[in-house]
C-alpha positions in Angstrom: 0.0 0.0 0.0 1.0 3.5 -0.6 -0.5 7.1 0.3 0.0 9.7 -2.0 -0.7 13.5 -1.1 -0.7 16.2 -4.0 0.4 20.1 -3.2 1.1 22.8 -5.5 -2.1 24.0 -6.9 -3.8 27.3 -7.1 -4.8 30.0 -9.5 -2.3 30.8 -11.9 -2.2 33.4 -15.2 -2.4 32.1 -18.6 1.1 31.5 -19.9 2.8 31.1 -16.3 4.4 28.0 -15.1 3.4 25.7 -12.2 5.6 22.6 -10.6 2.4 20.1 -8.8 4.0 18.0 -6.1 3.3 14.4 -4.7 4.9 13.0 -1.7 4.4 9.1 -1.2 4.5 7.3 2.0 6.7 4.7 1.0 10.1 4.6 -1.1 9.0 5.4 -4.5 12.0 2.8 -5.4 9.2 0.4 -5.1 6.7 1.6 -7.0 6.7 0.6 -10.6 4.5 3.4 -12.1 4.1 6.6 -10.8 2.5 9.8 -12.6 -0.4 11.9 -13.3 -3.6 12.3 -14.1 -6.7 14.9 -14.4 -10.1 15.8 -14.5 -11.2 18.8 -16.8 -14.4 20.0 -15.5 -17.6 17.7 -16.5 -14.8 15.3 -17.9 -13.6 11.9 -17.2 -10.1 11.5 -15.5 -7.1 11.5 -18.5 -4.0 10.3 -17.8 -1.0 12.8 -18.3 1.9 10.8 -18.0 4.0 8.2 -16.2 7.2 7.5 -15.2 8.7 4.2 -14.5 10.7 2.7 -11.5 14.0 4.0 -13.3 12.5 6.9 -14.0 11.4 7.3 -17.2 8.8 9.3 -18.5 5.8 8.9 -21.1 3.0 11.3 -21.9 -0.6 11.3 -22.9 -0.3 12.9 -26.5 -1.6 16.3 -25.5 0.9 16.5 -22.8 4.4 16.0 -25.0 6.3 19.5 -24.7 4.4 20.8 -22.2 4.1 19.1 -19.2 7.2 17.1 -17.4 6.9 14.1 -14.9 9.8 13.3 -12.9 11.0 11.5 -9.5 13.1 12.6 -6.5 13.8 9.2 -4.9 15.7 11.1 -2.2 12.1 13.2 -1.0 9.5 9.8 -2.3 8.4 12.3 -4.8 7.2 12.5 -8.1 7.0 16.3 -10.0 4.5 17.7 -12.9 6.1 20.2 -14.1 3.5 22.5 -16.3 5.0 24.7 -19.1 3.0 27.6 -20.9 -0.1 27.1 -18.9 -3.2 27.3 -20.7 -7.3 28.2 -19.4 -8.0 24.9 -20.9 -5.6 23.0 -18.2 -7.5 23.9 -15.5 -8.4 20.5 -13.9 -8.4 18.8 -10.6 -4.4 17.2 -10.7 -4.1 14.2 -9.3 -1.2 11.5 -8.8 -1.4 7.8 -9.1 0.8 4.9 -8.1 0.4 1.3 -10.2 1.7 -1.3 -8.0 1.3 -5.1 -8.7 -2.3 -4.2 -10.6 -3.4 -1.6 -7.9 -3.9 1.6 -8.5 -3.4 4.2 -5.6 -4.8 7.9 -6.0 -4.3 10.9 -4.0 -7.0 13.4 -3.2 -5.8 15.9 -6.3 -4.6 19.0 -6.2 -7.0 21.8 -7.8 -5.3 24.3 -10.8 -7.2 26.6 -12.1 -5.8 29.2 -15.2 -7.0 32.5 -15.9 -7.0 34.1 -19.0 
């Protein structure tokens, strides 16, 4: 089992940047896929991108050039770093650990974008 816990959100300007946070109980050395996710409003949940237990990352389509998913296996934390933020990204953020078949969510992290 794992407990995730997101931080980092807010209201941000159009064309800012924003790094999201997400602290796991457990050494992320253990955790096979760890990454992102979000809900637009009235939308499903879309993934935004994962990294593996080395480290490396792969997007959702929409998110290539944009957004950045990375680990700090020294703090058990994984990084979304947003780029050029847009009105349309505002979404509820949240992270997601796949272990073994499981998924594990946190309680997301809010970002909203003005224009």
């Amino acid at each position: 089992q794992v407990q995730l816990v997101e931080s980092g959100g807010g209201l941000v300007q159009a064309g800012g940047s924003l790094r999201l946070s997400c602290v796991a109980s457990r050494s992320i050395f253990s955790i096979p896929a760890l990454g992102w996710f979000r809900r637009l409003p009235g939308k499903e949940r879309e993934w935004v991108g994962t990294t593996n237990s080395v480290g490396n990352p792969n997007y959702a389509d929409f998110a290539k050039g944009r957004f950045t998913v990375s680990r700090d296996y020294a703090n058990n934390t994984v990084y979304l770093q947003i780029n050029s933020l847009q009105p349309e990204y505002t979404a509820v953020y949240y992270c997601n650990a796949d272990m073994n078949g499981m998924d594990y969510w946190g309680p997301g992290t809010l970002v909203t974008v003005s224009s």
